[in-house]
C-alpha positions in Angstrom: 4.8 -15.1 -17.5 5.6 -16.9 -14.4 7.2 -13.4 -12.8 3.4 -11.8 -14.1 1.4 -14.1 -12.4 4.0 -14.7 -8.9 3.6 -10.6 -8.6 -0.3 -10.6 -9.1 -0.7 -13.7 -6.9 1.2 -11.4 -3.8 -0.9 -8.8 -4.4 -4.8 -8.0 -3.5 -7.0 -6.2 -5.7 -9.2 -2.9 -5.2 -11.9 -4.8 -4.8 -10.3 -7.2 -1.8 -8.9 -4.0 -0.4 -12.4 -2.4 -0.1 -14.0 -5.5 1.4 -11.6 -5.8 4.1 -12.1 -2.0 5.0 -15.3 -2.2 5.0 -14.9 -3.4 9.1 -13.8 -0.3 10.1 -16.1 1.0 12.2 -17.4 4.3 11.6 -20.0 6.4 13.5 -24.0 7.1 11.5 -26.8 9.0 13.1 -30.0 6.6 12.5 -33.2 8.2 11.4 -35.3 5.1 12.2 -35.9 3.3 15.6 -34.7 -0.2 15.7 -33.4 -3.4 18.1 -29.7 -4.1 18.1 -28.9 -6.4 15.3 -26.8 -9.7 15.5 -24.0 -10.6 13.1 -21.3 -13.2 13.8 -18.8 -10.0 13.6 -20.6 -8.6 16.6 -23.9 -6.6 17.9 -24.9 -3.2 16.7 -27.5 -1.0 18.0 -30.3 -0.6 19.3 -30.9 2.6 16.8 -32.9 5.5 17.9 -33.4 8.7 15.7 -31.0 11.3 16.4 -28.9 9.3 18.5 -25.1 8.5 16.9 -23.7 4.9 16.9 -20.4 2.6 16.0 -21.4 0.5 13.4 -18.8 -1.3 10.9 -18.8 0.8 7.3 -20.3 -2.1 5.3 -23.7 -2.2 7.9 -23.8 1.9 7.2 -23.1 1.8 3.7 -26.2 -0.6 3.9 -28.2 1.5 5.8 -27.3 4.5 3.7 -28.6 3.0 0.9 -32.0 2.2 2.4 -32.1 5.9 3.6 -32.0 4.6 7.4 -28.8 7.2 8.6 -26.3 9.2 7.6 -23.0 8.5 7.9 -20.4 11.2 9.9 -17.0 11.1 8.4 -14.1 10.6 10.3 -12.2 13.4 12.0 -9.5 12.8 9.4 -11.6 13.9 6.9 -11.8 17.5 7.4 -10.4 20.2 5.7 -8.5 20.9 8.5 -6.9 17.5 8.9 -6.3 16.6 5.6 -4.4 20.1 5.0 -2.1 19.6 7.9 -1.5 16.4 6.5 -0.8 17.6 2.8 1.7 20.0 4.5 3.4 17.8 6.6 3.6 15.6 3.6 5.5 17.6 1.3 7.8 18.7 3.6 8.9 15.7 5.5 10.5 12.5 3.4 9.0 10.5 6.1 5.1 9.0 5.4 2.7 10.8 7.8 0.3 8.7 9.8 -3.1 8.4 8.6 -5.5 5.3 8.5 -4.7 1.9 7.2 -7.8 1.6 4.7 -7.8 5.5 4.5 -7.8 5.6 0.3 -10.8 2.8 0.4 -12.9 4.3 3.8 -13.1 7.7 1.7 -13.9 6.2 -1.7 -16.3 4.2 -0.4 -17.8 7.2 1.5 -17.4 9.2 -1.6 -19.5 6.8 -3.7 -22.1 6.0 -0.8 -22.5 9.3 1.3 -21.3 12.7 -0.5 -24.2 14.7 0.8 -22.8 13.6 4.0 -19.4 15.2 3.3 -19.1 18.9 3.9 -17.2 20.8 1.1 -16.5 17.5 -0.6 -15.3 18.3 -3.5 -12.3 20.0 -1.7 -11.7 17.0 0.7 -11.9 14.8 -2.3 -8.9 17.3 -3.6 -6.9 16.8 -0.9 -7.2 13.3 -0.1 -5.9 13.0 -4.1 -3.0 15.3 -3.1 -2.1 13.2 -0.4 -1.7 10.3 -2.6 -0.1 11.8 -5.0 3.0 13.0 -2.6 2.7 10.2 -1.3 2.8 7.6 -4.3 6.1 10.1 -5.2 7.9 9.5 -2.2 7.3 5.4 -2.8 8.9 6.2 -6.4 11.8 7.5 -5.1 12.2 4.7 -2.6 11.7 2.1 -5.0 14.6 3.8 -6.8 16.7 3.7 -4.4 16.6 -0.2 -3.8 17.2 -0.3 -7.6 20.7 1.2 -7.4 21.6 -0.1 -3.7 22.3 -3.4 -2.5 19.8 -3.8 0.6 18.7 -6.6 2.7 15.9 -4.7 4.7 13.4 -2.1 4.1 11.4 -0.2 6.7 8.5 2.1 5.2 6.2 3.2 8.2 2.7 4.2 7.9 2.2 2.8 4.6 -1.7 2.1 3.6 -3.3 -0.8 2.5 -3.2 0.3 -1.0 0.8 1.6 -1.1 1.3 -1.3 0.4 0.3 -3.6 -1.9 1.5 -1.7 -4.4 4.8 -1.4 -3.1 5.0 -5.0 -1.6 5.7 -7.7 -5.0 8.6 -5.0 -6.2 10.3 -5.0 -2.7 9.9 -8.6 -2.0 11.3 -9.8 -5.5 14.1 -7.0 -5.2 15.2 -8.6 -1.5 15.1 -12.1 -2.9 17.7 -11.2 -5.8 20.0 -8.8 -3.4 20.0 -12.3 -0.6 20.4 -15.0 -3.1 23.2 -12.4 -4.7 25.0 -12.2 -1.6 24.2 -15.8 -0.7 27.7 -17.7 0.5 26.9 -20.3 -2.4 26.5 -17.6 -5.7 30.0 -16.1 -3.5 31.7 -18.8 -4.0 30.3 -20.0 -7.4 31.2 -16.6 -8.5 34.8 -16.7 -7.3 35.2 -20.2 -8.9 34.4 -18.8 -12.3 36.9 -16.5 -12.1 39.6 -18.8 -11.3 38.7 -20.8 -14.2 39.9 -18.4 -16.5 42.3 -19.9 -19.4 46.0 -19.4 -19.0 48.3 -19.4 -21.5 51.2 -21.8 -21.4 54.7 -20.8 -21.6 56.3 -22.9 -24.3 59.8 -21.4 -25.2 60.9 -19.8 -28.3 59.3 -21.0 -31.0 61.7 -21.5 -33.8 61.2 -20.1 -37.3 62.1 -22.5 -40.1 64.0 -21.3 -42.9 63.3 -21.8 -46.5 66.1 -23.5 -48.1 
């Protein structure tokens, strides 16, 4: 039980994920005319019709839902993109780079904007592709630190999401290998061994007759 909770404890959930991606900024184009609004995050705006803006995800999720803009997807997010990606995916062993919140950003677009998304059904494909490559080459790295002793692990252009998946396993995994190879267990180890019963050598034994 204690092992459960220490692993959940290191890790965030989906819904912590999404809140902290909803800062990325992403670019709407306002249907409404309106003064620059004041958060303690920062100011966005003014907002004139037709005229495309920065605005963190969360404000244009929120103006989504009001009908006040649409939303423009990220560059990533085209066909184009996300099938270069795929490729270069599946055949490199190495994680290609793509946004940090890229699995939440598209969700929450997914949920929040579709008719915003061209062909999004087939983006939606390829983003699951992607993840699916990708959650196979964390598999067979996770393996690998099962079956070799390792003290460091570099895995470059994880996401927020692999990451945390990937992050209670690895740490608990370099905890064992260090305290394994700690000096201490070394030593502890070879004084177990040296404690091994010997036998002592007492001479013949003499064998008593029956008289």
């Amino acid at each position: 039980m204690a092992a459960s909770s220490d692993s959940q404890a290191s890790a965030f959930s989906a819904a912590e994920l999404e809140f902290l991606a909803e800062d990325e900024m992403i670019e709407i184009v306002p249907n409404m005319r309106m003064d620059s609004l004041n958060f303690v995050s920062g100011d966005f705006g003014p907002f004139r019709p037709q005229i495309a803006t920065q605005v963190p995800l969360w404000l244009a999720v929120a103006l989504k839902k009001r009908g006040k803009c649409m939303i423009r997807p990220p560059e990533w997010m085209s066909i184009e993109k996300l099938t270069q990606v795929l490729e270069a995916e599946r055949d490199s062993e190495k994680f290609q780079p793509l946004p940090f919140h890229y699995v939440e950003i598209s969700r929450l677009l997914f949920d929040y904007a579709r008719e915003d998304i061209q062909d999004v059904y087939m983006v939606r494909s390829l983003i699951e592709d992607i993840k699916d490559v990708r959650f196979h080459k964390i598999g067979t790295g996770l393996e690998i630190i099962s079956r070799e002793r390792t003290y460091a692990l570099r895995l470059k252009n994880l996401s927020a999401m692999e990451a945390n998946i990937v992050r209670p396993f690895v740490t608990r995994a370099l905890e064992t290998f260090y305290k394994l190879s700690s000096p201490e267990m070394i030593q502890e180890s070879d004084h177990l061994s040296n404690r091994q019963p010997q036998v002592t050598n007492r001479g013949p034994r003499r064998q008593l007759k029956d008289r």
